[in-house]
C-alpha positions in Angstrom: 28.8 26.9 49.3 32.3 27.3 51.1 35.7 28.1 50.1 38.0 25.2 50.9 41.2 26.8 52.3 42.7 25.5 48.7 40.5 28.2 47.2 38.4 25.4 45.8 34.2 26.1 45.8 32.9 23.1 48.3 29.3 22.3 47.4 27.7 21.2 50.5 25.7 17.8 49.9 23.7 17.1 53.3 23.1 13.7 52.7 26.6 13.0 52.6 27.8 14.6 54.9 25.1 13.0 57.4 26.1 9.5 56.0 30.1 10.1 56.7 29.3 11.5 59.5 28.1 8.5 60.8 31.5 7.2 59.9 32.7 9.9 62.5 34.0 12.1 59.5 34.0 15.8 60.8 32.4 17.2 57.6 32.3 21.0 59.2 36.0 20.5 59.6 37.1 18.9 55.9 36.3 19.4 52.7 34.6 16.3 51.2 34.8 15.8 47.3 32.8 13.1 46.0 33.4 11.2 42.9 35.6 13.5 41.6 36.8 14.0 37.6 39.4 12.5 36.6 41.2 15.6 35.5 40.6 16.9 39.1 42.2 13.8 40.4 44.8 14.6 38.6 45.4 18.0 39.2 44.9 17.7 42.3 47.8 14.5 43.0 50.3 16.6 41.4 49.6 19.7 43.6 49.6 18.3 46.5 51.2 14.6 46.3 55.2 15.4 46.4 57.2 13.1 43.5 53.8 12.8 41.6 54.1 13.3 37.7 52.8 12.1 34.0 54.4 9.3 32.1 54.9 9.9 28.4 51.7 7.7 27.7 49.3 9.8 30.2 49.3 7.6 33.3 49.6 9.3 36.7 52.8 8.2 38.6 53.1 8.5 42.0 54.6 7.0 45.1 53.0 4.3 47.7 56.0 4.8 50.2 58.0 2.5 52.0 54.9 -0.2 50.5 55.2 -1.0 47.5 53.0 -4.1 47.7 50.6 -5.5 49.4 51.1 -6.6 53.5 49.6 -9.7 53.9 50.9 -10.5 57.4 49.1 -7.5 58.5 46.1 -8.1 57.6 42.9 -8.8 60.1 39.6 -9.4 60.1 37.3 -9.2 63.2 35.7 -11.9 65.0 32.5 -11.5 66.4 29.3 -13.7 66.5 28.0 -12.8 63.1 30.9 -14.4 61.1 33.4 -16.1 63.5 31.6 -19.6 62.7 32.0 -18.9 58.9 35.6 -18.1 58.4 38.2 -20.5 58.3 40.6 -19.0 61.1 44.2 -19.5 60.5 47.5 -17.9 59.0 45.6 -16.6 55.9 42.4 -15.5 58.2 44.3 -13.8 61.2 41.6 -12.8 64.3 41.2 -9.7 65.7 39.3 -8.3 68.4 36.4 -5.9 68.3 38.0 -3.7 70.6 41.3 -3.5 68.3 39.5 -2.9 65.4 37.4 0.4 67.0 40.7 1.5 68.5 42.5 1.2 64.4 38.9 3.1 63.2 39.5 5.8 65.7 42.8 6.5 64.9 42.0 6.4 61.5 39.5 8.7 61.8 41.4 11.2 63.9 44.2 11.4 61.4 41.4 11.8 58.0 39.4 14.5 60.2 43.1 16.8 60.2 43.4 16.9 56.4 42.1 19.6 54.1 40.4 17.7 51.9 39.1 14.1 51.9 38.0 12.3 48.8 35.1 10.1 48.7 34.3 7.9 45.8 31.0 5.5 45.9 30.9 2.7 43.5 30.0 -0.8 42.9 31.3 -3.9 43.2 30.1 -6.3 40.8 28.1 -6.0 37.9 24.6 -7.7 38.3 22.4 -5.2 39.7 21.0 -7.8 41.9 24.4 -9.2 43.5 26.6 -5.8 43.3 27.6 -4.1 46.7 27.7 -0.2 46.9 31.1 0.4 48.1 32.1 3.9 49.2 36.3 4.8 49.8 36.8 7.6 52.1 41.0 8.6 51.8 43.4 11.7 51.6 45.1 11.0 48.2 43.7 11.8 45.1 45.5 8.8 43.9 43.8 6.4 46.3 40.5 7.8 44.6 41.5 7.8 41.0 42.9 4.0 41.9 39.1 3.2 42.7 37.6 5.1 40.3 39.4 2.5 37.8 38.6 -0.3 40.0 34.8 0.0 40.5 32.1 0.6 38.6 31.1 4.0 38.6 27.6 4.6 39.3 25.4 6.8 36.8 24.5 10.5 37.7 21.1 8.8 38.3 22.2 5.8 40.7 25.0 8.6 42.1 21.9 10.3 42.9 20.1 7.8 44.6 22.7 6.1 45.9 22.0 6.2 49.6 24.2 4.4 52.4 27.3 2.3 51.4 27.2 -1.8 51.8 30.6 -1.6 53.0 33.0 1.6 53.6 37.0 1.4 53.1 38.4 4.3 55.3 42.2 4.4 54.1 44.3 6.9 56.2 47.1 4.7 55.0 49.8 7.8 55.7 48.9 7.8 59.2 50.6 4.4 61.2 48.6 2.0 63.4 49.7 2.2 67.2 52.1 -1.7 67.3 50.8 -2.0 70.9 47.4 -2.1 69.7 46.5 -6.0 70.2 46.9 -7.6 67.7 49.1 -5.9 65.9 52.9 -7.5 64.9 53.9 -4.0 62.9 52.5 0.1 62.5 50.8 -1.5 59.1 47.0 -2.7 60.0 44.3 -3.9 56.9 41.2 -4.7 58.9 37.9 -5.8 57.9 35.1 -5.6 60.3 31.8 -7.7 58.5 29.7 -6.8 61.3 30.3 -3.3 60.6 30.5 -3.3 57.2 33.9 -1.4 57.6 37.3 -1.6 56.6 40.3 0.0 57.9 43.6 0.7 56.6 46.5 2.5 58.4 50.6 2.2 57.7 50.5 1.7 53.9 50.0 3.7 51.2 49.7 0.8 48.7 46.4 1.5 46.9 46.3 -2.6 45.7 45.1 -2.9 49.4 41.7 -1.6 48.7 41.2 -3.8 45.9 42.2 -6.7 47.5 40.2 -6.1 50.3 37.0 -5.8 48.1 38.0 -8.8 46.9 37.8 -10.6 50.2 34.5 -8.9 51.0 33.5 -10.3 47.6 34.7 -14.0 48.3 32.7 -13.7 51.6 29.2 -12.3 51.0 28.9 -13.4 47.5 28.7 -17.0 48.4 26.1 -16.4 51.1 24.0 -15.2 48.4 24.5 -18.2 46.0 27.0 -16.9 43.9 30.6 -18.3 42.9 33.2 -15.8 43.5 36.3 -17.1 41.3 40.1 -15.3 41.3 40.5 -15.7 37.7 40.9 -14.3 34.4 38.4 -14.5 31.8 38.3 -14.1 27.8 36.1 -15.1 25.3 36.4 -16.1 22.0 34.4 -15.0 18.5 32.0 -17.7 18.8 30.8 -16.7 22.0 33.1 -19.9 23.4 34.3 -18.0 27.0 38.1 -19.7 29.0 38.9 -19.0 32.7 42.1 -18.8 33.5 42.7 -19.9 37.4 45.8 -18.9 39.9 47.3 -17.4 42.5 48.6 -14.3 42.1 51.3 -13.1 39.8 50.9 -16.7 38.3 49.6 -15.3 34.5 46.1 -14.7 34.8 46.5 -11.0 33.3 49.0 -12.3 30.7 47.3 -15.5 29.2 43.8 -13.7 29.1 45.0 -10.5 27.0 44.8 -12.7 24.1 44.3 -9.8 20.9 42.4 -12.3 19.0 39.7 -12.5 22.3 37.5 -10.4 23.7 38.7 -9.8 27.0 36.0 -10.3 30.2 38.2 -9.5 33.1 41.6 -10.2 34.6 41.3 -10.9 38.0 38.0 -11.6 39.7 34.8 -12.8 38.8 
């Protein structure tokens, strides 16, 4: 055990820190908390995230910066030979090079490996044990974990245990800009997915609806593969086991029409 220079106790986890490491995560350099309590999340966000505070109801509130939404024009996702014939290129599905991506990853790496601390949360996506992927989030803000904490499913102490290597890693050093004359790039805000990798990459936004969204896309890609329908919609179902999608693009309703109080509510954005 180490003290972290916040005068935190740092429980070294090998395993980890061999499978971040991998990652190129200096884990002799940070302090790496893993799925971290919600109360620590907390306390932590409004220690060391400036303007951060409690709403009357118990909800953290904090600031995403100059993003307060998602960048969709800055989005990427690498072509290479293992998905390039699979994705349907275009304005939506904007290329990018191997080379760029591993340029963003190092630069992303570079800025995580200066902070303190680093919070790692490992989850899944999906609920059927058969079809779920094991996602891990490495980021700086507590926020960004407690965002993902809500988002995916945390794992048991058990399946925590035995969790083993990620299916696909989000690094977000969203606080830290991407270089604009990096190929590619048409702003200092880069989302990048690399399938081949299994990696994702985010630099110039703080927006945590990012990481979501980009499990999302992971989701829509692999899940087909594997014979499953991935569907952007909201579900409910009713007392007599009688179950409505609701389909749409975002911000269309899905959240509102499903939140019916005389339904039993499945989800509200993805299934």
């Amino acid at each position: 055990m180490t003290k972290s220079p916040a005068g935190s106790i740092h429980k070294h986890d090998p395993e980890l820190e061999a499978s971040v490491g991998k990652d190129g995560i200096d884990y002799t350099r940070v302090n790496l908390l893993r799925n971290t309590s919600v109360a620590k999340l907390y306390e932590d966000a409004l220690r060391y995230e400036p303007g951060t505070s409690i709403s009357s109801a118990g909800a953290l509130v904090t600031s995403s910066g100059k993003k307060t939404g998602r960048s969709p024009k800055d989005k990427r996702i690498v072509d290479e030979e293992s998905t390039t014939e699979d994705i349907w290129w275009g304005p939506v599905n904007t290329k990018m090079t191997e080379h760029a991506f591993l340029i963003n990853h190092e630069r992303a790496v570079d800025y995580l490996n200066t902070r303190e601390r680093l919070y790692v949360f490992d989850g899944f996506a999906g609920w059927d044990p058969k079809y779920r992927l094991k996602i891990r989030v490495v980021c700086a803000r507590a926020y960004h974990s407690l965002f993902m904490h809500n988002m995916l499913i945390r794992p048991t102490e058990e399946e925590l245990k035995n969790y083993g290597e990620p299916d696909f890693t989000i690094l977000n050093a969203g606080a830290f800009p991407a270089n604009r004359y990096t190929t590619g790039m048409t702003s200092n805000t880069s989302v990048s997915i690399n399938f081949k990798l299994r990696q994702m990459v985010i630099l110039g936004t703080e927006y945590a609806g990012e990481m979501k969204k980009g499990v999302f896309t992971i989701m829509h890609y692999l899940m087909p593969k594997a014979g499953v329908l991935s569907l952007h919609s909201s579900a409910n179902q009713g007392p007599q086991g009688d179950t409505s999608l609701f389909f749409g693009l975002s911000g269309t309703g899905k959240t509102t029409l499903s939140a019916d109080p005389a339904r039993a509510l499945i989800g509200d954005d993805e299934h």
